[in-house]
C-alpha positions in Angstrom: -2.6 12.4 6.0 -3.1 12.5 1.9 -2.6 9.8 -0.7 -1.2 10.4 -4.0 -1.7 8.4 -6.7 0.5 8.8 -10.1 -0.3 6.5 -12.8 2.4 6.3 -15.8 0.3 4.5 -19.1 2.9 2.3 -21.1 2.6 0.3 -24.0 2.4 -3.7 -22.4 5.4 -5.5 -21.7 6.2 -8.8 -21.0 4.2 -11.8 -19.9 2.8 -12.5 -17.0 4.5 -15.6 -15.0 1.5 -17.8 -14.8 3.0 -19.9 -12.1 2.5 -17.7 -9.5 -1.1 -17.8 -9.5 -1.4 -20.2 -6.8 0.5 -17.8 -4.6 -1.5 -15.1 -5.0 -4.8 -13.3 -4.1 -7.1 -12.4 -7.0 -6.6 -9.4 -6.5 -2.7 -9.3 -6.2 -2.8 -11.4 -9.6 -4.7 -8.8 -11.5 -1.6 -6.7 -9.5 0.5 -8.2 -11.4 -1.6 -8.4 -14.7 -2.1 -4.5 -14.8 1.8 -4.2 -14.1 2.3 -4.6 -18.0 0.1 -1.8 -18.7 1.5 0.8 -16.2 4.4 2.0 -13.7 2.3 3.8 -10.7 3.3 5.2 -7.7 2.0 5.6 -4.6 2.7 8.0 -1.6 1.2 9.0 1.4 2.5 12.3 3.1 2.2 11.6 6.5 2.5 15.3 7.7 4.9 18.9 7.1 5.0 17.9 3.4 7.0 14.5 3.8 5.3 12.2 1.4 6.6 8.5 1.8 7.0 6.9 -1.5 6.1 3.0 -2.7 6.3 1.4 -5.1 2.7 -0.4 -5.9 3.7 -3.7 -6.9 6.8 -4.5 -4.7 5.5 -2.9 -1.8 1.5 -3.0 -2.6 1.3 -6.5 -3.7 4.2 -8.0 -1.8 2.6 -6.7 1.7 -1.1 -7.1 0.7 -2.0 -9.3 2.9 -0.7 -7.3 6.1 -2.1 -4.1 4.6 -5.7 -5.4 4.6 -5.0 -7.4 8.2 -4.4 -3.7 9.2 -7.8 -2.2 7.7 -9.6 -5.2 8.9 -8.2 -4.5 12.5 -8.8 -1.2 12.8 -12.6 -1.7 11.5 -13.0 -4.2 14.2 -11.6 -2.3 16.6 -8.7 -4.7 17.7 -6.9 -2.2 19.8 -3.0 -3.0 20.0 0.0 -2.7 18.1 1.6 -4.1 15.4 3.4 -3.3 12.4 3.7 -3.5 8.4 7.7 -3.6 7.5 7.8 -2.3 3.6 11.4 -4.4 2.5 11.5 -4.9 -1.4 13.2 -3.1 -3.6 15.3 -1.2 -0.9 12.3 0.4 0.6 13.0 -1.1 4.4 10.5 1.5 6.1 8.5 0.1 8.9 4.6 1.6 9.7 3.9 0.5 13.2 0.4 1.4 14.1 -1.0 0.9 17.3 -5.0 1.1 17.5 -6.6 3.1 20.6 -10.4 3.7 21.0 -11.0 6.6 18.6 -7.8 7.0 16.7 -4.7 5.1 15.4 -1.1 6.0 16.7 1.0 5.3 13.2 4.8 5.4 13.4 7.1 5.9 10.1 10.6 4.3 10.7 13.8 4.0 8.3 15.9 0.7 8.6 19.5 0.4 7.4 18.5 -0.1 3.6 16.0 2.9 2.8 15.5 4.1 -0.4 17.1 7.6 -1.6 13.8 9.1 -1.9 12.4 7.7 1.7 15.7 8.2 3.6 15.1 12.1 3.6 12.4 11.7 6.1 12.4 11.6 9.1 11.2 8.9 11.7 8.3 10.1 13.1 4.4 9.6 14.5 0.9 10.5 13.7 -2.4 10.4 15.0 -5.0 9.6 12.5 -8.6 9.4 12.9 -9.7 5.4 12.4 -12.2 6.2 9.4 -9.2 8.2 7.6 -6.8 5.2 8.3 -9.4 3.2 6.2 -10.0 6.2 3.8 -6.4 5.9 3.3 -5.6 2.2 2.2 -9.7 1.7 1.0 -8.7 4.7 -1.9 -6.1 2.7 -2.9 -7.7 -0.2 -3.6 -10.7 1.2 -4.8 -8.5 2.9 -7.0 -6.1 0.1 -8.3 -9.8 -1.9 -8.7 -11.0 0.8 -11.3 -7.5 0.0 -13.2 -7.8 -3.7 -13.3 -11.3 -3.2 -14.4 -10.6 -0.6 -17.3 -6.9 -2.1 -18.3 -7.8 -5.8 -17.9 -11.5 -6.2 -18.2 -12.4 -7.8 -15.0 -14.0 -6.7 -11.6 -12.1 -7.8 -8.8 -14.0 -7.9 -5.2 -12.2 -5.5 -2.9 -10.1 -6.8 0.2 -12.5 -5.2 2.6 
């Protein structure tokens, strides 16, 4: 598995909606801070060239919270399954991940109301080491905290 990050710079727009601090993370907040400064986009080809594509703050920040419940699991070593459903903005992809001893089984699903770009590939599993499972999600954030600290000025702690 790879991760592709592509970052679009834009002049800022809007105003933030102060009223939703209290429902987020710091993190997720400076999410949605740095969203006036660019349009990213974030993809992770799970294998044979199919790179499944989200979109950073409706899928990022919406599902933060089970993203790093996933990382935090799989450090720990909580063996079982669960899942990460991706719905905003049309996306409805599902990555069900079920955590062995030296690996994680992670499944790629469509539901009903996939996006264009996500509905041309197909449902289907991959074995992934538990480090690169980490490696995976861990580069994101590392990378949207380098943002947040050159666009916004401030040093968010890391999720993990």
């Amino acid at each position: 598995m790879e991760t592709i990050f592509e970052i679009n710079y834009r002049d800022p727009i809007g105003d933030i909606d102060n009223d939703i601090d209290e429902e987020m993370t710091p993190f997720q907040y400076a999410l949605e801070e740095l969203r006036r400064y660019i349009d990213p986009d974030f993809y992770i080809e799970l294998k044979d060239g199919y790179r499944v594509h989200f979109y950073l703050y409706a899928d990022i920040t919406s599902y933060y919270e089970q993203i790093v419940e996933s990382v935090k699991r799989v450090k720990n070593n909580c063996k079982g399954k669960d899942y990460i459903w991706f719905c905003e903005q049309s996306v409805d992809i599902y990555f069900y991940y079920d955590i062995k001893d030296t690996y994680v089984e992670l499944e790629y699903k469509k539901g009903p109301e996939v996006s264009a770009y996500n509905r041309k590939i197909p449902d289907m599993k991959v074995i992934v080491s538990k480090s690169e499972y980490v490696q995976i999600w861990e580069g994101l954030f590392e990378e949207l905290s380098i943002l947040i600290e050159e666009k916004l000025n401030k040093k968010i702690k890391l999720p993990f």
